[in-house]
Backbone as CSV, one residue per row, in Angstrom:
resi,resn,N_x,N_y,N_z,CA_x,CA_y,CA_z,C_x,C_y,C_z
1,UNK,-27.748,8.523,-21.057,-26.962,7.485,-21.688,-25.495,7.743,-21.373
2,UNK,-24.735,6.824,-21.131,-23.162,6.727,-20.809,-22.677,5.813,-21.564
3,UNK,-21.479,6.412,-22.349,-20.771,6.064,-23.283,-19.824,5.427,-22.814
4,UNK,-18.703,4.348,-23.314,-17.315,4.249,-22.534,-16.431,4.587,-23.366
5,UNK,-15.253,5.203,-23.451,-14.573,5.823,-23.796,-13.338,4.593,-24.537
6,UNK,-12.435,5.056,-25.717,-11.402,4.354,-26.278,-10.779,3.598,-24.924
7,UNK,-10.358,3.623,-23.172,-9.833,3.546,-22.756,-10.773,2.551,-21.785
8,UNK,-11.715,2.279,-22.302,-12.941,1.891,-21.323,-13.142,2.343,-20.495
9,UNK,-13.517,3.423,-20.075,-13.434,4.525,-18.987,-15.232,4.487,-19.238
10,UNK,-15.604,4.969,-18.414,-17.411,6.130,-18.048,-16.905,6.706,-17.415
11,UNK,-18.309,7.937,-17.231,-18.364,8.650,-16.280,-19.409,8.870,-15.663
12,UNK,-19.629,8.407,-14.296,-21.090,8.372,-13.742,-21.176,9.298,-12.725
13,UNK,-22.385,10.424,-13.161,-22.686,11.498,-12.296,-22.705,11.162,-10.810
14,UNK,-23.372,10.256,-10.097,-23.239,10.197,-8.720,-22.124,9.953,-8.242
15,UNK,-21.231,9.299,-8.629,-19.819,8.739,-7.966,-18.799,10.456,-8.110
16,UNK,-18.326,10.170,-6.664,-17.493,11.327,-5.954,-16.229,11.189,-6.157
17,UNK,-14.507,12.082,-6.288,-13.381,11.332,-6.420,-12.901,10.648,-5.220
18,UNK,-12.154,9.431,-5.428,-12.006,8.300,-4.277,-12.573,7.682,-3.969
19,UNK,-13.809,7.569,-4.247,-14.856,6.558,-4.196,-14.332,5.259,-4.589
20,UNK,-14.762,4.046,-3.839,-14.278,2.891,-4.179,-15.665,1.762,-4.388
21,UNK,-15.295,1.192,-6.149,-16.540,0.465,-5.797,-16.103,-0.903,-6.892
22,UNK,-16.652,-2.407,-6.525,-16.731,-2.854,-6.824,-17.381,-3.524,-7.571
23,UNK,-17.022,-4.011,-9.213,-17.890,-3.754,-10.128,-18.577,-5.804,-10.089
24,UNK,-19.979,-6.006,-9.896,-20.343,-7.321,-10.061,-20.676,-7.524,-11.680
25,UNK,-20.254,-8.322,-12.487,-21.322,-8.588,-13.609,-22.505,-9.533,-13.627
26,UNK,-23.221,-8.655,-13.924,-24.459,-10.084,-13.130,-24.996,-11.235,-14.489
27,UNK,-25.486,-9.806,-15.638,-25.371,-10.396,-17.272,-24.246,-9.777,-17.974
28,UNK,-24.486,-10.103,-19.276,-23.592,-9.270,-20.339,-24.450,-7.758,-20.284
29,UNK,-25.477,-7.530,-20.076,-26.013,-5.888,-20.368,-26.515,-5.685,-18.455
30,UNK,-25.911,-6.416,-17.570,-26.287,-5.632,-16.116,-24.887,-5.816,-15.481
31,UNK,-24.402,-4.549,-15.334,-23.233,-4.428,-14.356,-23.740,-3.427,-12.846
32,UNK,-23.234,-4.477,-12.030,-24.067,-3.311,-10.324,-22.499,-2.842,-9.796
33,UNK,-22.426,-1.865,-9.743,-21.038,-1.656,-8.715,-22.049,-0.779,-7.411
34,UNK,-21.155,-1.670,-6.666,-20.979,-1.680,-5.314,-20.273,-0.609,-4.036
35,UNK,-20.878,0.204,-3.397,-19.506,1.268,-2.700,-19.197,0.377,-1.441
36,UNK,-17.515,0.263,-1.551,-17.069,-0.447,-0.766,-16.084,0.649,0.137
37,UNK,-16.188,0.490,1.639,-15.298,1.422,2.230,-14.046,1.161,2.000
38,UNK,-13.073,2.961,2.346,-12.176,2.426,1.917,-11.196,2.366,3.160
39,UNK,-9.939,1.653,3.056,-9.306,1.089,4.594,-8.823,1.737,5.407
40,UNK,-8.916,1.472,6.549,-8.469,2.905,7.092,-6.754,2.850,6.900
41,UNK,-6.445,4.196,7.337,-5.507,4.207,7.178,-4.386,4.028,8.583
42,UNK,-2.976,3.551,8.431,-2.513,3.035,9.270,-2.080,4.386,10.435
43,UNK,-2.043,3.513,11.426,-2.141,4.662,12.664,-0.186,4.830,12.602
44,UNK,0.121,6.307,12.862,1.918,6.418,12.583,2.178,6.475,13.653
45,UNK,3.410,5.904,13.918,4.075,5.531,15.428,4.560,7.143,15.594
46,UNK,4.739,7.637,17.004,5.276,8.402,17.580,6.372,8.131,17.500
47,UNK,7.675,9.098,17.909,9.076,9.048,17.855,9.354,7.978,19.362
48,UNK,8.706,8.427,20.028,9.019,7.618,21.242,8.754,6.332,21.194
49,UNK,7.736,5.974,20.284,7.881,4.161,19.748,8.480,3.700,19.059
50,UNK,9.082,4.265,18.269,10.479,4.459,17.092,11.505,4.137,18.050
51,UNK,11.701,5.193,18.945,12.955,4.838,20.346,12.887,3.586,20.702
52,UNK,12.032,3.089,21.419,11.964,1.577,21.725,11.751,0.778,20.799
53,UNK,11.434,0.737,20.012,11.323,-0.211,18.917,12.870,-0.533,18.237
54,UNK,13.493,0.716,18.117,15.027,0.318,17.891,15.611,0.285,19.019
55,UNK,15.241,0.457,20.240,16.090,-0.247,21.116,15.927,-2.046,21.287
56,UNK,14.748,-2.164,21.202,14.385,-3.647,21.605,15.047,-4.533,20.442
57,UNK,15.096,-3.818,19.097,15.707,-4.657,18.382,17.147,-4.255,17.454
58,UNK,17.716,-4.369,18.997,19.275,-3.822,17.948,20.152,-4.636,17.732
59,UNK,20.640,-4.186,16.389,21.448,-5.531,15.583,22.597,-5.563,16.329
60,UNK,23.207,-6.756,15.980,24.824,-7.148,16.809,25.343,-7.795,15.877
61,UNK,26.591,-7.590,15.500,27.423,-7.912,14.383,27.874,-9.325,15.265
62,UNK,27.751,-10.273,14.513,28.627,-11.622,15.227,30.343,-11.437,14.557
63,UNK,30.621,-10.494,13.770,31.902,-10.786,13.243,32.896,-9.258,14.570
64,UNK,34.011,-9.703,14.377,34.728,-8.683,14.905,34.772,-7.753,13.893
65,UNK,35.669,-6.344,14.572,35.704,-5.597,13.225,37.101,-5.487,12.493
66,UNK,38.001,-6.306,12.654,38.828,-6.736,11.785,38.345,-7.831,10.382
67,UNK,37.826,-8.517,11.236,36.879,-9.803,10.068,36.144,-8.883,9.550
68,UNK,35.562,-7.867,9.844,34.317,-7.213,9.243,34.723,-6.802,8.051
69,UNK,36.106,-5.773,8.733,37.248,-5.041,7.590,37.601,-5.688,6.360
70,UNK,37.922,-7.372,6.532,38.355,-8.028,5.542,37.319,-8.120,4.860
71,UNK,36.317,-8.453,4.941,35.500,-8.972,4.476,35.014,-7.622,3.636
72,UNK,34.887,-6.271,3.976,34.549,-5.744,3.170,35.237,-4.492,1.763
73,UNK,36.859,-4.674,2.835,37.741,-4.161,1.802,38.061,-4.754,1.170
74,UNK,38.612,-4.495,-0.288,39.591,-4.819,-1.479,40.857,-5.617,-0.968
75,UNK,41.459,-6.204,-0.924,42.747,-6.819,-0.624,43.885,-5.842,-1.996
């Protein structure tokens, strides 16, 4: 028998930590959860794609840097 806790929590012996599962209600007294994989995780760019990636997209100020100046000092 499994209880749920003040927090609505269980605890079910087969389930592992990180396990991901999705809970169906099918009645009010049948709940099926489901193990759903979980996503992979994203592949990390190398430094050398970092390099080109900020080269291909480098910003350009349209203002000069006098206008820039005004614009961001105090008068």
């Amino acid at each position: 028998m499994i209880v749920a806790d003040e927090k609505k929590r269980i605890r079910v012996p087969a389930v592992h930590p990180r396990d991901i599962y999705h809970p169906e209600t099918m009645t009010r007294d049948l709940i099926v959860l489901r193990r759903v994989e979980p996503p992979k995780p994203k592949k990390k760019k190398t430094p050398e794609e970092i390099g080109r990636a900020i080269e291909k997209h480098r910003i350009e100020s349209t203002f000069s840097y006098d206008e820039l100046r005004k614009l961001t000092r105090e008068p």
